[in-house]
N, C-alpha and C positions, 0 to 999 in steps of 0.2 A: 272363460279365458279370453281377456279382450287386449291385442296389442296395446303399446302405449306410444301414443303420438310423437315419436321422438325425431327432430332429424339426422338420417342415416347419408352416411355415403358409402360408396363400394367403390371399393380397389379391385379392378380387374384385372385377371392374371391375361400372362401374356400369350397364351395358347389354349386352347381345348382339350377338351379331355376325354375320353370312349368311355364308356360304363365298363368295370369290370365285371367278368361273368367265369364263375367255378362251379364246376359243377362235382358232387360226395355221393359215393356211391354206395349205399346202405350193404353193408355186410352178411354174405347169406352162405348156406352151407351147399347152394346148388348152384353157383355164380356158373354164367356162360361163358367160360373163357373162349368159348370157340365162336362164339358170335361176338363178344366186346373185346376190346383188343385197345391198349393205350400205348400212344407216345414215347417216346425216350426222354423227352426233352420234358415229359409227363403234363405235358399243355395241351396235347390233342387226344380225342379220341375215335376211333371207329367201330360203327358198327355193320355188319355182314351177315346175310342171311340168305337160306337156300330158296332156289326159287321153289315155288308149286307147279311138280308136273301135269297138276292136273288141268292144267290151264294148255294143257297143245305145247305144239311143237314152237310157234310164234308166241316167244311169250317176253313181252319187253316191261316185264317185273323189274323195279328198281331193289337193287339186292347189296350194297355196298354206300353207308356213308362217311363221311368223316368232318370231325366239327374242331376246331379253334378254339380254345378257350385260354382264359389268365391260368388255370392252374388244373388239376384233377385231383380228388382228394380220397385218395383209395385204400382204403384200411387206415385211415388217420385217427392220430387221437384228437380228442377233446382244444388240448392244449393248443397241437399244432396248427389244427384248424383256428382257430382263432386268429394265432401268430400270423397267420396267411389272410386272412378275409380280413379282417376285423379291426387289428391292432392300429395300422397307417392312418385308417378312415379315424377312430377314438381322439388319435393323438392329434392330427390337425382341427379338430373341433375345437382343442381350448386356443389353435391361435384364429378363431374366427372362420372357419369354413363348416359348414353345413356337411351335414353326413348323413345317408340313408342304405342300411342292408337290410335285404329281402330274402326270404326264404321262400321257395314257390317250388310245386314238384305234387306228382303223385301224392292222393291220400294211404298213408303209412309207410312213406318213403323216409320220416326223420326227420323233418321238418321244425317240429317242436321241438326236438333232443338237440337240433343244432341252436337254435336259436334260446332255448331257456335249460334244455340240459334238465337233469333232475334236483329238486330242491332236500330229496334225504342225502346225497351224497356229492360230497365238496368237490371231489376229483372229475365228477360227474356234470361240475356244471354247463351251461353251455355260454354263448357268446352275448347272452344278455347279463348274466351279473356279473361275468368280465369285464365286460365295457366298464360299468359301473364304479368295479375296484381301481379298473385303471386310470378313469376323472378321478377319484378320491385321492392316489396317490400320485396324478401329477398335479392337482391341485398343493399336495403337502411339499412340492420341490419347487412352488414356485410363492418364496414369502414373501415377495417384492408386489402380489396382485392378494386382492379381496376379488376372491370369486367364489359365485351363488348354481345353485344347482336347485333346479326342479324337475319333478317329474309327471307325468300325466301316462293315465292308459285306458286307452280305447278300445272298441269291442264295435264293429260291424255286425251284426245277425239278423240275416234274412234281411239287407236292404236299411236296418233300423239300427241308428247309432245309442249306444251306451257307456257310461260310465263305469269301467272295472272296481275304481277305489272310490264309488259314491256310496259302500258300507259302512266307511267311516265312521264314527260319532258324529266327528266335529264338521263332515262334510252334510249342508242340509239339503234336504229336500225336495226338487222343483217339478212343480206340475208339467212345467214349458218341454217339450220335447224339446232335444238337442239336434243344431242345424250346423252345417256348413258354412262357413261367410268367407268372402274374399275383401283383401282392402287391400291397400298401396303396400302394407307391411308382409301379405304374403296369407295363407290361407290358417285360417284359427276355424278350430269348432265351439262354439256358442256352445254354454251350457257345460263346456269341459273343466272339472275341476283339476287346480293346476297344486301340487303340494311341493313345498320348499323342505329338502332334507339338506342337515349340514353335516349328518355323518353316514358312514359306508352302511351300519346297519338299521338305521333309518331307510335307508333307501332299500335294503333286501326285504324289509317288513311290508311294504309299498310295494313292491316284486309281487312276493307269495301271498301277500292279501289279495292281488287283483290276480293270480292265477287261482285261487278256488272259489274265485267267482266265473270263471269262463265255461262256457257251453261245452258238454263234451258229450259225445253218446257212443256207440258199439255198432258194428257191423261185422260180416264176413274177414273183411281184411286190414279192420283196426280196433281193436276193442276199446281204444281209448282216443278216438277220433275229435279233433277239433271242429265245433261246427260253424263256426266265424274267423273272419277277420281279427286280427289283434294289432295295434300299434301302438307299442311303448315309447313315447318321446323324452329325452332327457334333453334339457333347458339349460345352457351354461351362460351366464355373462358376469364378464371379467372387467375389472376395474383394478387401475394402476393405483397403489396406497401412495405414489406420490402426488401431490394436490394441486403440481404444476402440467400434471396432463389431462387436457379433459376429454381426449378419446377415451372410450372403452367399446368393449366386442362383445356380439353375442353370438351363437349359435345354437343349433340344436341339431339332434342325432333320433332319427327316424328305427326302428328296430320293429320293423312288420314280419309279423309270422303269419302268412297267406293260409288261409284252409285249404287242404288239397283237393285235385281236381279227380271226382269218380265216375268210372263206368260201371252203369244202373245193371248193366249186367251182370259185371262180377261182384258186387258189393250185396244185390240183394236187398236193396231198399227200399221200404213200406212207410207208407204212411206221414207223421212228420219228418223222420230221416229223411226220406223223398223230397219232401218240399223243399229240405234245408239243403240236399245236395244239387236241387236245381235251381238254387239262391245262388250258391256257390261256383258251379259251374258257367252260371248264364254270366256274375259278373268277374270271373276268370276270362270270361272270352272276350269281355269289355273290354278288360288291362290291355288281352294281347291285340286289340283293334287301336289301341292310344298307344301303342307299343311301333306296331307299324306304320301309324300314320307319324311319329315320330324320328322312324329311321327311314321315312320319305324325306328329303331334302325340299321336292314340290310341292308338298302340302302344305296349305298354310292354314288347316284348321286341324284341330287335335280335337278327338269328341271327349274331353275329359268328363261331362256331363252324364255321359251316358249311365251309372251307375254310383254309390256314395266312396266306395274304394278308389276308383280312380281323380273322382275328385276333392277325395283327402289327400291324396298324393303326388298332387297338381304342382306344386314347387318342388314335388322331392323327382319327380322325371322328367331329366332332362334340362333340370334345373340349373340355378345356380350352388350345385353340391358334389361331393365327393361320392357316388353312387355306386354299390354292390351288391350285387345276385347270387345268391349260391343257389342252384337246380341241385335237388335230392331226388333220386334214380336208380330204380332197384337193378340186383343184380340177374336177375333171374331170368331163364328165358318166357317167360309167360306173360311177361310184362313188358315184353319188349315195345311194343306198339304207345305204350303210356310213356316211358325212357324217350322214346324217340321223340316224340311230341314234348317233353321238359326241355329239351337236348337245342329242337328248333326254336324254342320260345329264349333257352338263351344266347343262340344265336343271337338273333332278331334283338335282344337286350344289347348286342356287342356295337350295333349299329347306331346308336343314341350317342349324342355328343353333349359334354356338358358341361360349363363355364363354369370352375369354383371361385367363388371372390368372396375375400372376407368382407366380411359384416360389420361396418365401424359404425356408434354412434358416437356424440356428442354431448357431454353432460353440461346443460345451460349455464348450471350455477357457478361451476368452477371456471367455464370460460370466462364469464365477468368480472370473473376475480383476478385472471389471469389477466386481462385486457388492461382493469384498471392497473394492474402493478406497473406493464408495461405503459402505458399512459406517465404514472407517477414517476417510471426512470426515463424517457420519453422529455418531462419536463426537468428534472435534475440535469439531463445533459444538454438540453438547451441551458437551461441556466449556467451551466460550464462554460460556454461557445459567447452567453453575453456577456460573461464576467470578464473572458478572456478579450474582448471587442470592446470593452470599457461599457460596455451597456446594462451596468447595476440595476439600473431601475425599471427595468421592462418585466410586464409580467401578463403568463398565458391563462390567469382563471378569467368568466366571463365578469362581465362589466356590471358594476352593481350603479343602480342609481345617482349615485351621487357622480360617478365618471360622467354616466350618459350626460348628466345636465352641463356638465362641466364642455364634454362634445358639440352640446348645442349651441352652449355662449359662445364657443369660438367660431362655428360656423355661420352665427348671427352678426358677430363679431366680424368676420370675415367677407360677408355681404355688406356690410355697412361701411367697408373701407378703413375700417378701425385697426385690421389683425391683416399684415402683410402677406401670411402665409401660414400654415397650421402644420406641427412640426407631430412626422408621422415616426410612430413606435413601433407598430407590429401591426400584420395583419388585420388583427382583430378591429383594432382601432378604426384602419382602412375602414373596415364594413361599416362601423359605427355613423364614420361621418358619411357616408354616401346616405346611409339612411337616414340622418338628422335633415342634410342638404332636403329628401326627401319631405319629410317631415315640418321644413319651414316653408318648402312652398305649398304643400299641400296646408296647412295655413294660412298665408299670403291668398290662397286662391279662395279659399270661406271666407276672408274678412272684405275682397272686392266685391267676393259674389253679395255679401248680408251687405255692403253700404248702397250698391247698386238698385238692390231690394227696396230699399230707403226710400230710395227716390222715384224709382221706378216700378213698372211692373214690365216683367222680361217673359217676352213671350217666343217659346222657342219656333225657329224659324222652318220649320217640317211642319209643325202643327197648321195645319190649313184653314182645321175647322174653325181655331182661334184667330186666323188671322183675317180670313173671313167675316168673320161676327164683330172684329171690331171696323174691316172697311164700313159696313153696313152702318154702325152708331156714327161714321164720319170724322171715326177722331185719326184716322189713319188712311193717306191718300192710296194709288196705287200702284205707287212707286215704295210705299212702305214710310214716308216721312209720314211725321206727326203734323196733326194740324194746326194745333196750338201750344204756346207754352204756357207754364206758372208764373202768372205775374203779381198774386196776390189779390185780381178784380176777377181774372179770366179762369177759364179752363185749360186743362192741359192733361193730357196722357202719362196716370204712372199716380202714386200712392204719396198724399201731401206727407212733407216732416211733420213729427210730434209735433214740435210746438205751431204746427198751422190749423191740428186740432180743436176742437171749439171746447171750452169747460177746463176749467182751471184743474191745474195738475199738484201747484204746489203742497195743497196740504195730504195729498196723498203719498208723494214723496218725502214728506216730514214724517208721517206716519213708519212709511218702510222703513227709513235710517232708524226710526224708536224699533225696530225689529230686529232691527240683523245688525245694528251699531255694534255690539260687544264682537259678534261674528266678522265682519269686516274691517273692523278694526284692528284683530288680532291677525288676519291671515288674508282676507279677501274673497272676491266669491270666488276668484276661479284660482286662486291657488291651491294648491294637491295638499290633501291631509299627511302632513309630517309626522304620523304617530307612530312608524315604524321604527325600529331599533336597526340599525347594521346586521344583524346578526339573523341567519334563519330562523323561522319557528320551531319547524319540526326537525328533526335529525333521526337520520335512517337506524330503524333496531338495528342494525348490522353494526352502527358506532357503541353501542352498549354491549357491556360484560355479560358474554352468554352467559357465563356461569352460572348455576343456579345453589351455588353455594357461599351463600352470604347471612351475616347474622347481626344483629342490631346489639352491639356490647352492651347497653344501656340495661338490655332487659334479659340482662343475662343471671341476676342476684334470683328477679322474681320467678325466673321460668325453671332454679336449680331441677327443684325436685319431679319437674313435668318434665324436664330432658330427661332422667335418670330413669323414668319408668317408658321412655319411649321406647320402639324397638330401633334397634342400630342398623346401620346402613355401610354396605363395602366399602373402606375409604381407596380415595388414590391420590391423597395428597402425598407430599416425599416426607418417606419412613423416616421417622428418629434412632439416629445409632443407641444402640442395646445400650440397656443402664450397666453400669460396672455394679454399682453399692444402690440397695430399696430401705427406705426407712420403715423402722416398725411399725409402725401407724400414718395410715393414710394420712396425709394433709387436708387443709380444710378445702372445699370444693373452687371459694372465692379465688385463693391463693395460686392455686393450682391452674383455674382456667387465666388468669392471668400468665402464667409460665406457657400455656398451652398457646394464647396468644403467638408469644416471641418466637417460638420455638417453633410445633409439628402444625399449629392453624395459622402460622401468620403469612402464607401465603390466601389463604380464605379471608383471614381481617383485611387484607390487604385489598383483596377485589371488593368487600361490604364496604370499605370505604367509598373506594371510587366508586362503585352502582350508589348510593347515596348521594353521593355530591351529585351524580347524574340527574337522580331525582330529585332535589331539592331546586335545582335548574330549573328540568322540567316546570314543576310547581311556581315557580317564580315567574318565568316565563307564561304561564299559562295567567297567573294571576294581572300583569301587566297585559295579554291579549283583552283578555276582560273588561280594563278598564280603556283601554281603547275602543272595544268595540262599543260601548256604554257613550262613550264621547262624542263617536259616530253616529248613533239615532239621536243624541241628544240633538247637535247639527242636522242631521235630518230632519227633525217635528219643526226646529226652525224656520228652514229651508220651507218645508211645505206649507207651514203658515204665511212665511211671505209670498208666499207664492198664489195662493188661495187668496190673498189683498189684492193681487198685481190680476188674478182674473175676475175678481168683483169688481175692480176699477175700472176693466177694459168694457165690462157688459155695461157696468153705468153707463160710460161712456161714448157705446156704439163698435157692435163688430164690422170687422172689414175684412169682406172673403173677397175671394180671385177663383174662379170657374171651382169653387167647394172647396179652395184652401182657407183654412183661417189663416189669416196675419196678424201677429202680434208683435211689438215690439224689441225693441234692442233688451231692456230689464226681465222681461219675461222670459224672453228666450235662454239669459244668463242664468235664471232662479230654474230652469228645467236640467240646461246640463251641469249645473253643480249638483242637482238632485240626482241624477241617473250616475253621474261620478262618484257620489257617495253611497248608493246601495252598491256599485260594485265593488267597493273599498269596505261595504258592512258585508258583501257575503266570503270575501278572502280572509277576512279577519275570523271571522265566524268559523269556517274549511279551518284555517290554519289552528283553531282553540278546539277543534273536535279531535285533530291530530295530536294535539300536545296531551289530551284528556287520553286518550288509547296507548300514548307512547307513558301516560303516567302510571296507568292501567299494572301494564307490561312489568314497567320496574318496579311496581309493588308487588307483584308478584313473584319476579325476583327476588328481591327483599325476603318476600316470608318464604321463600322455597331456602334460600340464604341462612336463614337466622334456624331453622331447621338442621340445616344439615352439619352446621358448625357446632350445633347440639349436642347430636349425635356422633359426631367425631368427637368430640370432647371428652362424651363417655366411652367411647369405645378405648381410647386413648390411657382416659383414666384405669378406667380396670384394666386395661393389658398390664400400666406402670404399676400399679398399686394395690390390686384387688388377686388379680387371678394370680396361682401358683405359677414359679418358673418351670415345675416339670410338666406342667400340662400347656404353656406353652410351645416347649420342644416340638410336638408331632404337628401343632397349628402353624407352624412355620415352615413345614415341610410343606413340599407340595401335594398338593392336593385338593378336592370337591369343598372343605371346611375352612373356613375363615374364620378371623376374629368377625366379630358382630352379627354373625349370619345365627347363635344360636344364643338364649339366654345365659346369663353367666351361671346362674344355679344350675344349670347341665351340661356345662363344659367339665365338670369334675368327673364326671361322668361318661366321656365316651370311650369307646373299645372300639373294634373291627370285628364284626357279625359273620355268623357262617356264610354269609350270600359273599364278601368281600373275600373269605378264603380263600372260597368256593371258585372265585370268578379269577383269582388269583393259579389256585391250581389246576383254570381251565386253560389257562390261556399260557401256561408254559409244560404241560403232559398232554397236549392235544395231541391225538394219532396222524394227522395230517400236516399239519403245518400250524404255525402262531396266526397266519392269517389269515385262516378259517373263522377265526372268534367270532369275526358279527354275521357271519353266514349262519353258524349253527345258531347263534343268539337270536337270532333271526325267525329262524326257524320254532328256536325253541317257545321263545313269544306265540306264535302263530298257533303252536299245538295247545299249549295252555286256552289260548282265546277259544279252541274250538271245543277243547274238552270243558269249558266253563261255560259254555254256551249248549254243550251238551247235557251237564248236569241240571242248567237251568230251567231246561225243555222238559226234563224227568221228574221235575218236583208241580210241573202244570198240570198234572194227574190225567200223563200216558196222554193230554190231548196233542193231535198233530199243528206242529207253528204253521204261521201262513206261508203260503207257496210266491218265491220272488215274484216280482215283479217282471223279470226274463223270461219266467217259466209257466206264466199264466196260459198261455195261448198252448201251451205244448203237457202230455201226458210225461210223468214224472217216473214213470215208469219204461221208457224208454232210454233213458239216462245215467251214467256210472258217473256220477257227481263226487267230486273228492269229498 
């Protein structure tokens, strides 16, 4: 179970919050009314105890407490209890707040009865598959959200985390021990399988699966003793079904049932029970040390580390959540010393303070979408404001090509004294020329610097070592003037013009024009390859008809009889009103899909059109990338032939370096950057033909997802109008799990409602309890078959014993009342 990197913000409430803390007082026929003593207001309670005389006459024995609490819950049923603890913390979970109840108390104080209640009897349950019912049915009051529910359940024993619902089938495997991890998103256990229910009795099947997989064993004063940790988390996040919000919420709802805390004296524990109750206890007393350094204000470190319980529990105390305690606390006086000590630990809970803020993330894809629309009206209402301003002609997309040049001429235009002034439209424009202006003198500055070149050799004025080495040859005094100049007899400092060169040039320049004549002739060397179209290459699949229902009419004669044996598929194109009058005999298929066309597919004909023209674009498009980019090496092998001339010529002729530069001339240099302008103009072409090829890919894939599915509506279409009887339509139009196409037509004549459908019929309106027990018992009822078929399974391996879990290797199996 690994968060998903999403960004989250929180809205923090405007105050803090105390931890609630209740505490239920397990029902007994010997209750100490004389030592427990509750409240009026039924929120407090005390307890009172005689001293021991045998301590002397000086005896300052504390003998009178009295504790605070949200509630007391004494002789409560089932139901109320809930109503009280439970219900508030449920409900704000699905608007985004975090929720965590805890049950903690003596072992066989009720702990489990409160928190899971019994799984034979509905009336019986407790506050875990309440929560459950109650997300299910405010999920059904609220149709305005798409909300998801998961669940996960964990098992602490002895220190070593587990997987309760890793029996699963469909859950595999893993050698990896299961760890704790912290991230920015809040604490996840590695390893934890997380399962997605989207109904009530999916999720009670996921309950009682992972309760007879939990450790349990016997002792003195519980015969059916918890010997772990358990934490059920249920996972909700909600999403708005309208596609103009891209907030959505998550939370999740903690339901820890703590092992309870034993004294080895009165319990009587040997052997593994022993070990398991000093697993238990040691990190009991962990909690209550992260408990108190918690309701220290001066503490600034919490040992949440100290043990795995508390640092699974690390965001649920103290956290950002809605947090509740209920302490289970016998009545009795023989237990008072254990009561007392639950009593103090939920005190010390009442002192925790804790920030609920909802949980909001952000769904990327729909914000984009959301962005561009407003973008899109954004620009419509500009265009309002310029129409109203007489400014028809202004427009906000960016600047394709052919402006920018257009930008340049006037700015060139505008330096040359030619263009008075350059007549400003919009911002955008603004940016353009400032960066043309840019753009021409950074120009202006290469064509001074390469004629300078020319003539000279420019030696930069930091360089020491250079300017040094030429005092020394004498061509430079040391004042930095030159010694002499070019006179055509003399010397002089700096790099002769071509033509002062020795070795005739002309037939080598007769030769290059026989090379690049067609080439320069038509465009030049340094002008830009105009093989581009106005128009993008690629276009985002998001402009393409997701649909995947499209059909190629052309091959619709030969493919009759392979649509008619195919199997059919849901439609949800809009229904054709009911026939009044069916001819006796079917019509011919040709005929027919032609009507089927106009009529219930010609929304489907409709989108196979347009995805076609899309495609046929595409392909055109791709086909013209091709032949441009073809054009482009062709200029290329040119290019670097002449180029390969113009370096043969210069070797003939004698290099000239400068401190290891080579220097070549004005032509060379021209045949290098139209070469390196043209591989970057062959490798966008090239990108841009690999995308047209993927986006061609796509919609032929469309296509035949298309031409399929108009297939198959076709026939489904057909034999509803033509084939199948009107009375066995009747019940397929009723609501219901059956549809047209979902079964062959040779067995549509043929259905009825099965005993199991009666059955399930007359379970769910004679139940003894209520109607909406159904998926409890269903629940249940599953679970027992799995186990009895799992038992018969075992009985046909001849009497040998199955393997022993994987929880239970380390422990005698004989110590244990395993359900």
């Amino acid at each position: 179970m690994k968060p998903r990197k999403d960004k989250r913000r929180i809205i923090k409430m405007g105050t803090r919050k105390k931890v609630h803390a209740y505490v239920r007082v397990k029902p007994t026929d010997e209750f100490a009314y004389e030592m427990i003593t509750f409240g009026e207001d039924n929120k407090s309670i005390d307890i009172h105890i005689k001293k021991d005389g045998r301590k002397g006459i000086v005896n300052n024995q504390q003998t009178d407490w009295s504790f605070k609490l949200d509630g007391v819950l004494h002789d409560a049923s089932q139901d109320s209890v809930y109503d009280t603890v439970a219900k508030e913390v449920v409900a704000q979970a699905l608007d985004g707040y975090n929720g965590t109840i805890m049950c903690y108390g003596q072992t066989g104080a009720g702990k489990t009865y409160t928190m899971t209640g019994t799984t034979e009897n509905y009336k019986h349950r407790g506050i875990l598959p309440r929560a459950l019912q109650q997300v299910f049915r405010m999920i059904e009051e609220r149709p305005t959200h798409s909300i998801t529910v998961r669940v996960s359940y964990l098992e602490i024993y002895n220190e070593t985390l587990f997987d309760l619902l890793s029996t699963l089938p469909y859950v595999g495997n893993s050698d990896t021990p299961m760890s704790i991890v912290e991230s920015p998103q809040g604490i996840f256990v590695k390893g934890l399988s997380v399962h997605m229910t989207g109904r009530e009795e999916d999720a009670f099947s996921l309950l009682f699966e992972g309760e007879t997989n939990r450790i349990i064993a016997s002792h003195t004063m519980n015969k059916n003793s918890s010997r772990s940790h358990c934490i059920f988390t249920i996972y909700i996040e909600a999403h708005s079904r309208s596609l103009s919000d891209e907030k959505y919420i998550t939370s999740k709802i903690n339901l820890v049932d703590l092992a309870g805390s034993e004294r080895l004296g009165k319990t009587g524990s040997e052997g593994q029970i022993l070990k398991e109750a000093t697993y238990i206890n040691k990190s009991l007393s962990f909690l209550e040390q992260a408990i108190i350094a918690l309701g220290d204000r001066k503490r600034e470190h919490v040992p949440f580390r100290q043990c795995k319980l508390t640092h699974a529990l690390k965001d649920s105390l103290g956290g950002n959540c809605n947090m509740v305690i209920v302490a289970n606390v016998y009545g009795d006086a023989t237990q008072l010393d254990e009561t007392l000590s639950s009593l103090r630990f939920a005190s010390r809970m009442k002192l925790i303070t804790t920030e609920p803020a909802i949980n909001e993330k952000y769904d990327a894809e729909r914000m984009v979408k959301n962005l561009e629309k407003e973008l899109i009206l954004l620009k419509q209402e500009l265009a309002i404001h310029d129409s109203l301003a007489n400014r028809a002609m202004v427009t906000y997309d960016p600047m394709d090509e052919v402006q920018i040049a257009e930008i340049n001429s006037q700015v060139r235009r505008y330096l040359d004294g030619s263009l008075e002034e350059i007549d400003i439209i919009n911002l955008r424009q603004i940016q353009e020329v400032f960066n043309q202006f840019k753009v021409v003198l950074s120009q202006q500055e290469q064509e001074v610097e390469a004629s300078l070149r020319r003539k000279y050799t420019l030696i930069d004025r930091n360089d020491y070592a250079a300017i040094t080495a030429v005092q020394k040859a004498g061509l430079v005094d040391v004042e930095g003037n030159t010694v002499g100049e070019t006179d055509g007899q003399g010397f002089g400092l700096g790099i002769a013009p071509f033509s002062a060169k020795p070795g005739k040039k002309g037939k080598f320049k007769k030769s290059f024009r026989d090379l690049t004549g067609p080439l320069t002739k038509k465009e030049g060397l340094l002008s830009p390859v105009s093989l581009k179209d106005g128009e993008s290459l690629s276009t985002s699949r998001t402009q393409l008809l997701s649909s995947s229902k499209e059909v190629d009419v052309k091959d619709v004669p030969s493919r009759d009889r392979e649509a008619s044996s195919s199997e059919p598929i849901v439609s949800d194109s809009p229904k054709e009103d009911s026939r009044t009058t069916r001819p006796s005999t079917p019509p011919p298929k040709l005929s027919a899909f032609e009507e089927f066309k106009n009529e219930r597919g010609s929304e489907i004909n409709r989108i196979f059109k347009q995805n076609k023209t899309i495609l046929n674009d595409r392909r055109k498009k791709a086909s013209e990338t091709a032949q441009r980019i073809n054009s482009i090496k062709r200029e290329i092998d040119t290019t670097k032939e002449a180029l390969d001339v113009q370096k043969t010529f210069r070797e003939e002729q004698g290099e000239y370096e400068n401190k290891g530069l080579m220097i070549i001339d004005e032509e060379e240099f021209l045949l290098i950057l139209r070469l390196k302008e043209l591989k970057k103009q062959y490798r966008g072409e090239y990108q841009d033909l690999r995308d047209l090829k993927a986006e061609i890919q796509y919609c032929q894939h469309l296509v035949d997802q298309c031409r399929q599915r108009l297939l198959t509506e076709f026939d489904i279409w057909y034999n509803e109008s033509f084939l199948i009887p009107e009375d066995v339509q009747v019940p397929l139009k009723a609501k219901g799990s059956i549809k047209l196409g979902l079964l062959p037509l040779s067995k549509l004549t043929s259905l009825a409602e099965d005993d199991e459908d009666k059955f399930g019929q007359i379970q769910s309106s004679v139940l003894p309890d209520c109607p909406e027990s159904v998926s409890f018992y269903n629940a249940r009822m599953k679970l027992d078959q799995k186990q009895s078929y799992s038992k018969t399974m075992a009985s046909f391996q001849n009497k040998k014993p199955g393997p022993i879990p994987a929880v239970l290797k380390e422990k005698s199996t004989s110590d244990y009342n395993l359900p």
